[in-house]
C-alpha positions, -999 to 999 in steps of 0.1 A, spaced: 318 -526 509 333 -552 529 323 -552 567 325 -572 600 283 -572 598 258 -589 581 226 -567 586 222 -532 606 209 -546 635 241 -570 640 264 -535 638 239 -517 663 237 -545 686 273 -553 688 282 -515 691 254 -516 717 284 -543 736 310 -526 730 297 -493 745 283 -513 777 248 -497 775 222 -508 794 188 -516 781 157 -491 789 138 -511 823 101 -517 829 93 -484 837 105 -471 805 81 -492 785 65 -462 775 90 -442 760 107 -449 724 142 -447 721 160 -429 689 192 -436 681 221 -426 653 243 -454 640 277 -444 627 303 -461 610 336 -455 585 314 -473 556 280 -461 569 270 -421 567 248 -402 551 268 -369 550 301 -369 572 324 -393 568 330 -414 598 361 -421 620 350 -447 639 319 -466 647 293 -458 675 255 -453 681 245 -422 700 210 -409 715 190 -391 690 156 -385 705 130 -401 730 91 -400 729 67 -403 751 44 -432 734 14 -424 757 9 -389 747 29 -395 712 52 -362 721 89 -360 723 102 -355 758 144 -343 770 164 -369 763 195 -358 786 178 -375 819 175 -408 805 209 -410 783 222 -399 820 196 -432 833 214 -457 812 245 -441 804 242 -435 771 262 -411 751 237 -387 731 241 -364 701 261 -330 708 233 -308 721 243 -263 712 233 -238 734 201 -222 737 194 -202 706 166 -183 702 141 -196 675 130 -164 661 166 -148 660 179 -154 623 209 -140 629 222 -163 654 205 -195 643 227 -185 610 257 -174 626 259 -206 645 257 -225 613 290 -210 603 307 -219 633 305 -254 626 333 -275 614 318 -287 581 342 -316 581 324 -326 612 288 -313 610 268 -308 581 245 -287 604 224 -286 633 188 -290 642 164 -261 657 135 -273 680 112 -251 699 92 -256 733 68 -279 711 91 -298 694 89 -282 657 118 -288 641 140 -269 610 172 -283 598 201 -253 594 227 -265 569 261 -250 573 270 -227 545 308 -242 547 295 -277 542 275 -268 513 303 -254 492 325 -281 506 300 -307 490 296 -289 458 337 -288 453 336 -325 457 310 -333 426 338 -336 401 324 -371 388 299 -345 374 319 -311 364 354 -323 350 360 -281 355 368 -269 381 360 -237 371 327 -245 368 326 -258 403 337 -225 416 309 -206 395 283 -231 411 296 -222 448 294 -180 437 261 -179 417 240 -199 449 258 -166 469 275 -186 495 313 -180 484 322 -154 516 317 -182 539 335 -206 515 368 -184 513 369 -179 550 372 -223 555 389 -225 520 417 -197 514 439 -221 495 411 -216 466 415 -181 462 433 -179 431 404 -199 413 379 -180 432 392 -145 422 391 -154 383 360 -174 381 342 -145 401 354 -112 382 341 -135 348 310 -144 367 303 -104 378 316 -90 341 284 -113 323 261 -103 351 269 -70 348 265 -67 311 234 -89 311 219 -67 341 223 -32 314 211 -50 288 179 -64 308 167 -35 334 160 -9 309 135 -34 293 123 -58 317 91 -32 322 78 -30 287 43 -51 289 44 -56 250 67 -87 233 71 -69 203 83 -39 226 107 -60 246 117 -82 215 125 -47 198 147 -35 221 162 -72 232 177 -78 195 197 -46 196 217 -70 218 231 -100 191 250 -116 222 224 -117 247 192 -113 229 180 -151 237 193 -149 269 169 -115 278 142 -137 263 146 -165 290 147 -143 316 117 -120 308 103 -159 307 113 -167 341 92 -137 358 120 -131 382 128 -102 401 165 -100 394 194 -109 368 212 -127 401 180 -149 417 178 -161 379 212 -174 378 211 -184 410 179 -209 407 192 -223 372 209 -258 373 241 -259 363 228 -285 335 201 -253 327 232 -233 323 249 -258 298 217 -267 274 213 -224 269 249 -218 262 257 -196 290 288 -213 298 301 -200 266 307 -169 282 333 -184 309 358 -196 280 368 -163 266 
C-alpha cells in the first residue's frame, strides 16, 4: 500500500517529531524502551484512525525485569498504552467480564500481568465473533458464518454488540440445536459400550447419523457440543455435516 515512508523506522522516527518526544537521557542507559507503532495501513488487529507510537513496556536491562512504565512516560512525556484498573489475577470472573466491556472495534483485548510480570492475553469475546463475521473471502454463506460464531459458544456476547444479526442468528441456531439434539439421543445411549461390534450394532440403527456416531466415538470426547465445537469448519465440510443446514 502506498505510504509517505520508506522503512518502519522512517514512520517511527518521524511520528517520534511530530509527537515532540524527548529521547531517554544518560541515566536511563539502563532501561529498554517498548513501543507500539500505529498507523491506517499498519495493524495487526484494529484498524487504525490515525498514526502514532505509544509506550508499551520498559525493562530494567541490569536485572533483565520489567519495571512501571507510568514514571518515565511521565519523564519524557510520552503518551503510553491505556492501562485498566486493578483486576485481581486469580478472579476469572472479572478478568472475563472486563473483556466484554471492551469496544471490540477498538480493542481486540487486554493484557493481565501480575506482581512478577507473567503475562496472559484476554481476548474479547465481541471481537472474536466480529472477526469471524468478517472471513467471507472464505465462507460465501453467511449462514455458515453464524454457525461458526454459535458452535465455538460465544453467540450471547455476540447478540448483545450485534442485534441487527438476530434474524440470521435465530434460524441458524434452532438448525444448529435440532442436529445436536438428535445427534446427542442418538450418541449417549451408546457412547459407553467398550466393544465396536456393540457400538457399531447399535450406531447403524441410525442410517442418517451412523458415520457421524463413528467419528465421534473416534474423537474420545466428553460431549456431542466440545466435538463440534473443536472441529474446523473445513472438518465440518469434508464429513458432510453441513448437509444438515440446507434442509
Amino acid at each position: 500500500m502506498d505510504c509517505e515512508w520508506n522503512t518502519l523506522g522512517d514512520m517511527f522516527w518521524e511520528l517520534w517529531d511530530q509527537n515532540n518526544y524527548n529521547l531517554p537521557d544518560i541515566n536511563d542507559k539502563d532501561k529498554s524502551f517498548l513501543f507500539r507503532v500505529a498507523a491506517p495501513f499498519y495493524c495487526y488487529s484494529i484498524s487504525n484512525k490515525s498514526s502514532d507510537i505509544q509506550l508499551w513496556a520498559t525493562y530494567d536491562i541490569s536485572c533483565l525485569s520489567e519495571i512501571d512504565m507510568t514514571s518515565f512516560a511521565q519523564k519524557y512525556q510520552w503518551d503510553c498504552v491505556e492501562n485498566y484498573e486493578s483486576i485481581p489475577a486469580n478472579n476469572i470472573g472479572q478478568i472475563v467480564q472486563a473483556a466484554r466491556n471492551l469496544d471490540p472495534t477498538v480493542s481486540p483485548g487486554y493484557l493481565v500481568k501480575d506482581n512478577e510480570n507473567n503475562r496472559m492475553t484476554v481476548m474479547s469475546p465481541q471481537y472474536s465473533c466480529l472477526k469471524k463475521l468478517l472471513w467471507e473471502h472464505r465462507f460465501q454463506n453467511k449462514e455458515l458464518l453464524m454457525l461458526e460464531i454459535i458452535r465455538t459458544n460465544t453467540h450471547v456476547q455476540f447478540m448483545e454488540q450485534f442485534s441487527s444479526w438476530s434474524e440470521l442468528y435465530t434460524t441458524t441456531n434452532e438448525k444448529y440445536l435440532s442436529f445436536l439434539h438428535q445427534l446427542e439421543s442418538a450418541y449417549n445411549p451408546i457412547k459407553h459400550l467398550e466393544q465396536n461390534k456393540d457400538f457399531a450394532k447399535n450406531a447403524n440403527q441410525y442410517q442418517q447419523l451412523k458415520h457421524k456416531l463413528y467419528k465421534l466415538r473416534g474423537a474420545k470426547v466428553d460431549s456431542v457440543r466440545e466435538f463440534l465445537s473443536t472441529l474446523s469448519m473445513d472438518e465440518l465440510t469434508s464429513i458432510h455435516w453441513m448437509n444438515w443446514f440446507n434442509r
